[in-house]
N, C-alpha and C positions, 0 to 999 in steps of 0.2 A: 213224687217224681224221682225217678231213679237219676245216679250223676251222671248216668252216661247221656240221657237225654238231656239233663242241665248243660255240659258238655256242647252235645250236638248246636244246642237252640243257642246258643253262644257264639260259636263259630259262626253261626248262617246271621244271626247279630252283626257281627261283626264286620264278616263282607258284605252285609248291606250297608252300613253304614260307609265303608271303603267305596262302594260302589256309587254311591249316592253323592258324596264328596267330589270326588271324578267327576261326576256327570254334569252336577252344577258348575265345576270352576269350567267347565267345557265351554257351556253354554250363558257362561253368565255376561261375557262379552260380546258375544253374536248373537242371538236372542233379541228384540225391541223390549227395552224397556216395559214398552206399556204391559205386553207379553210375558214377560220373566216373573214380574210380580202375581203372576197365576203359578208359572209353570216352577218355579222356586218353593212352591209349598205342596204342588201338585208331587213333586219328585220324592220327598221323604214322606208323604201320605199314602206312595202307591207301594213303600217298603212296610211299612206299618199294615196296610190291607194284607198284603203278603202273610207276615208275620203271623199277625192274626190269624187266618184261616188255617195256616200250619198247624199254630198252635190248637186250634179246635178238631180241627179233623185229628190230631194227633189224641186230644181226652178224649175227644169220642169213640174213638180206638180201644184207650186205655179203660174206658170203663163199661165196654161191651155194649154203647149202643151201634146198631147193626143195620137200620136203614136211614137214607140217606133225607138230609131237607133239601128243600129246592133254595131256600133263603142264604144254607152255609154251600150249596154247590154252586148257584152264582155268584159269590162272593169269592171265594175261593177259585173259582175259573176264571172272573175278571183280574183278580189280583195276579194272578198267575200268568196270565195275558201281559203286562204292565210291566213283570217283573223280566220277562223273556223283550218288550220293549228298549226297557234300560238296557239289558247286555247288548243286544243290535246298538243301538247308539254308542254305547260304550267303546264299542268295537272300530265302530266310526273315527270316533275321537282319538283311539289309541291309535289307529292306523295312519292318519291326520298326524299326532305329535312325534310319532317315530320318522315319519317322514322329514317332520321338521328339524329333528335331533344330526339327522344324516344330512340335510343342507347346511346345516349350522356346523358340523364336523366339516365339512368338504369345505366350506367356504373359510374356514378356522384355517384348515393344512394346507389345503390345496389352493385355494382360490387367493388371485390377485388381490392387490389392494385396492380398495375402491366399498364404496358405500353398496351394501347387500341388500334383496329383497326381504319384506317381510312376509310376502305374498298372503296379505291380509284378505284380498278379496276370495282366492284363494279358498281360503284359511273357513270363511263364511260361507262361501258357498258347502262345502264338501260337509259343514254343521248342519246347515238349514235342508240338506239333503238329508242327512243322518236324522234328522226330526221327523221327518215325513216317513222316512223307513221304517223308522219306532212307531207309528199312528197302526202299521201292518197288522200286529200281532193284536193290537186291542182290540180293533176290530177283529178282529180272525174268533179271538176268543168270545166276545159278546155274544157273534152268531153260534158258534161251537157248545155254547154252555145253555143260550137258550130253544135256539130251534134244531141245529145240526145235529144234536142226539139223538134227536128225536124224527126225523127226515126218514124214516123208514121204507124201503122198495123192494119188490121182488123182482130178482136178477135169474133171467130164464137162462137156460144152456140146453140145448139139443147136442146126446153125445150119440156114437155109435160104438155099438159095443160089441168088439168079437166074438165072442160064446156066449151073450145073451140068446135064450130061446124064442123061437121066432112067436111061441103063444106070446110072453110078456113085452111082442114090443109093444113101442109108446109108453112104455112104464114110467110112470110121474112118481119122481121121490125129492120129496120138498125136506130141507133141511133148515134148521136154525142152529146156532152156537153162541156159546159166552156169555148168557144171558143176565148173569150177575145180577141180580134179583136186590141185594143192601142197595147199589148204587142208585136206584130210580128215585125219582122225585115227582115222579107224576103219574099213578096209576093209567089215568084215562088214556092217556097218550101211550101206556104200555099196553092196554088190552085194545086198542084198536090196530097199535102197529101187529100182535098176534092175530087179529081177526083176518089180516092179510093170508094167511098161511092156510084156514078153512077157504078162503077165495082162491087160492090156488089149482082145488077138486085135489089134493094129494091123494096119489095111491098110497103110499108109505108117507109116512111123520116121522123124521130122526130129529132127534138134539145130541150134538157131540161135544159136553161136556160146559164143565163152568156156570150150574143151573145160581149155585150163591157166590159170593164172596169168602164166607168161610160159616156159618149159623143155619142151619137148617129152619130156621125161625123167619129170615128175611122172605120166602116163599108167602107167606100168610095170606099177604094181600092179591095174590095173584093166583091162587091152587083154582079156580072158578075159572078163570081163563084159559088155562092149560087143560083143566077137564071139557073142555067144551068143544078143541080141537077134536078134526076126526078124520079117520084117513079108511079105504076100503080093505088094505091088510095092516091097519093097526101102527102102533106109535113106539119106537123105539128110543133107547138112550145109552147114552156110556156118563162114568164122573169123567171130569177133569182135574187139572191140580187142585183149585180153589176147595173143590167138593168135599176134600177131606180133614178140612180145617189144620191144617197143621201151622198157619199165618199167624193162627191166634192161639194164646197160652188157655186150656180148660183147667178146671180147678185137681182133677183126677182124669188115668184114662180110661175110667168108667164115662164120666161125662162128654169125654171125647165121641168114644163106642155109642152113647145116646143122642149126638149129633147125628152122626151117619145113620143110627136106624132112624132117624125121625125123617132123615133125607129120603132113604129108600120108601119111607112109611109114604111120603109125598108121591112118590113116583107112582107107586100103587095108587092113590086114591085120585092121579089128576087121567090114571089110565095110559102110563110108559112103562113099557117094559125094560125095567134095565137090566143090562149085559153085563155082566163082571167075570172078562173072561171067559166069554161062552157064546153062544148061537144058537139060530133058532131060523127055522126055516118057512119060507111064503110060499104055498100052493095053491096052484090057480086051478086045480085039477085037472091039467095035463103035466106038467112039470114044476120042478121047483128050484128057488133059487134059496142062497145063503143070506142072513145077516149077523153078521160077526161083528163081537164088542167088546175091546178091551179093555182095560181099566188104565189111566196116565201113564205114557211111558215119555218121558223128556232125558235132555241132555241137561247139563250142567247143576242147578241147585234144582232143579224139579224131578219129580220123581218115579219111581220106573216099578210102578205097583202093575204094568202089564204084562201078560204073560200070553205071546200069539201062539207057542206052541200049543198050552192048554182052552187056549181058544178054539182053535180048528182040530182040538182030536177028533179022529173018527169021522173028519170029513170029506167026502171023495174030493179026488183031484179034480175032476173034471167039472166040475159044477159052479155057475157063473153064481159070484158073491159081491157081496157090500160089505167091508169093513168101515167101522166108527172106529177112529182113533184120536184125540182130542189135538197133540202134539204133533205134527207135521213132522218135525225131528224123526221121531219114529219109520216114517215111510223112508227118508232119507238115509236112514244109517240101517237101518234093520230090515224092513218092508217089501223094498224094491228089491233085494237080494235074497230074500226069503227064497227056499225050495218051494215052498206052495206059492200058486198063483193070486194075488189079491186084482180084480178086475175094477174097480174103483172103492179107492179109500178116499172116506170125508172125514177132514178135519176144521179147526178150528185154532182159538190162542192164541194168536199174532194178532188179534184187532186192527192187522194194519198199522198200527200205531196209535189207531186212532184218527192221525193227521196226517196228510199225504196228499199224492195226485195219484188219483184211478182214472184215468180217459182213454179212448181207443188210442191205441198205436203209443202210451207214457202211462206206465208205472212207477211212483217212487212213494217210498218211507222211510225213516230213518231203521223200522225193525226189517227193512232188507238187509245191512250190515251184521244182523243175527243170525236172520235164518235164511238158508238158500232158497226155500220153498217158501212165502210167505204170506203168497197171497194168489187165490184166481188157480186155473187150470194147469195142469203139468203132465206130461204122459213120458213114459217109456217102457218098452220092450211089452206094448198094448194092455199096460197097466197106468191104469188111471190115477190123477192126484186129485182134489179140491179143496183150497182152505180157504175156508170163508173166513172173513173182516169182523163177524159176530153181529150178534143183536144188544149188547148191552155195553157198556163201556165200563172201566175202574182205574182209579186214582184220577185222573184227569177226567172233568167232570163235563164231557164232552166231546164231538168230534168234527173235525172240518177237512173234507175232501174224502174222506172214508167214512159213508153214509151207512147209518146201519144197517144189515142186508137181512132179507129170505130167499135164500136158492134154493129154485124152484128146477128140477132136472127130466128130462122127458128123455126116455133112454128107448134106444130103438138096436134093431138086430142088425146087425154086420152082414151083406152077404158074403159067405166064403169065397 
């Protein structure tokens, strides 16, 4: 283990241990007795879980194993639950002793002479409130790790689409994203959430990116379920970031280069045609429409291997298309302003978060603060957006209130 990880595992050491100290002097006085003597061993045990799972997901990293258990992903999801507990309580209590620091100044300077409160009751209740707050997240994460990943639904949208041809209305084009393939832990529960997707009748099958983690190898268990999907004009796909392994160190970049071909070697044998940069076009035998595939273009540390000019050479203006783009970014800084017309781009990559609220009429996540585009539908100037929440999850081994999705799209013609 290199020192910079000795380093890191130190530091997070360290303010557990800081954090832990806190929490108990908090609570060691409000708390029942009967109570404390659980919750006093419970509190440096749920640092320790933490720890632990860090520490494994981190050698499993380090030594290239590449799909995930289900034994170290609830482990590590509970612990991780527990640990976001402590800080809400913590928060509590800090909130709590500042307050008290600033009564105790005022009544120091300012205030008359005379015998001060201690506002104990106070003081108890706003703890025994703060306990119950912290219970939020464990639960949150129990369900998140064991059934909320796996909560699979097809999310319908009826659009209309200006320059769709009036032969392909009704046109069903079912998309999945993010599928991250290492991260599963439970085959059956992955090949029945895809059987969803043949239940849908797609005309079209896209996946827009993120099929692994980073290993072309985590696919294995899954290449049968993916061949089995089937759509009436066929199955398309774009990479995303993850695709190109660049997360994880290969030994040469030869090794690297036989990652990606074993990736594409997948896509052929499950029956996806992947896009890299290019198009290909659906004929229904009266007209046709585009689908266009670029290859990751993101902003900040992600990477921008897409190229939309060399995607659309040579294709007429006037002809209603589908871009796959994995990075929402993309449609945002480069896309919508594009000279050529994109008539609905799918994306993907923001998983929502993961965690969130999705309900009619309240969207929130915390990767709204990242991306402007992040989730669900978006239009301007009769160009379409869509970024689905994904099918798979990664690092967090789990999700709660952003249910895995299949959007499932039924696109119909505009009249003029």
């Amino acid at each position: 283990m290199s020192y910079r990880y000795i380093i890191w595992f130190s530091m997070i050491l360290a303010s557990l241990v800081v954090l832990d100290l806190y929490i108990w002097r908090g609570y060691r006085k409000t708390v029942n007795k009967k109570y404390f003597k659980y919750l006093k061993w419970l509190i440096p045990f749920s640092s320790i879980l933490f720890l632990s799972g860090f520490a494994i997901n981190l050698y499993r990293g380090s030594v290239g194993i590449y799909n995930a258990n289900i034994i170290v992903n609830t482990f590590f999801g509970i612990s991780l639950g527990f640990f976001i507990a402590k800080l809400l309580a913590a928060s509590f209590l800090l909130t709590e002793d500042l307050y008290r620091i600033l009564l105790f100044i005022n009544h120091k300077v300012f205030a008359k002479k005379g015998k001060s409160s201690t506002f104990s009751g106070r003081r108890n209740f706003v703890r025994n409130v703060s306990l119950g707050i912290a219970t939020i997240p464990v639960l949150g994460t129990i369900y998140a790790v064991t059934k909320g990943k796996y909560n699979f639904h097809v999310k319908r949208l009826d659009l209309s689409m200006i320059r769709l041809p009036k032969s392909f209305d009704g046109l069903k084009v079912v998309q999945f994203s993010d599928f991250h393939a290492g991260s599963f832990d439970d085959i059956t529960a992955v090949q029945e959430g895809l059987s969803l997707i043949n239940e849908a009748n797609p005309d079209i099958i896209v996946f827009t990116g993120d099929l692994v983690n980073n290993r072309a190898a985590e696919m294995l268990p899954y290449i049968d379920s993916l061949k089995n999907l089937s759509a009436k004009y066929g199955k398309y796909a774009i990479l995303g970031n993850h695709d190109y392994g660049d997360y994880v160190k290969f030994d040469s970049p030869e090794e690297r280069q036989k990652n990606l071909d074993d990736l594409d070697q997948i896509f052929k044998d499950t029956g996806f045609h992947l896009l890299k940069n290019e198009n290909i076009q659906i004929d229904n035998g009266t007209d046709q429409i585009d689908i266009i595939g670029v290859e990751n273009w993101g902003e900040g540390p992600f990477p921008k291997y897409g190229d939309i000019d060399l995607a659309t050479n040579s294709l007429p203006q006037e002809r209603f298309n589908i871009l796959l783009s994995h990075d929402p970014d993309h449609w945002e800084n480069l896309l919508r302003n594009h000279p050529k017309h994109f008539d609905l781009t799918l994306s993907g990559h923001t998983h929502g978060s993961q965690v969130g609220v999705d309900i009619p009429g309240w969207r929130w996540s915390p990767v709204k603060y990242r991306y402007k585009r992040w989730l669900g539908h978006y239009t301007e100037n009769n160009q379409h957006l869509f970024v689905s929440k994904g099918f798979g999850y990664l690092g967090f081994p789990g999700r709660i209130g952003m249910s895995p999705e299949i959007v499932s799209f039924k696109l119909h013609a505009e009249e003029v």
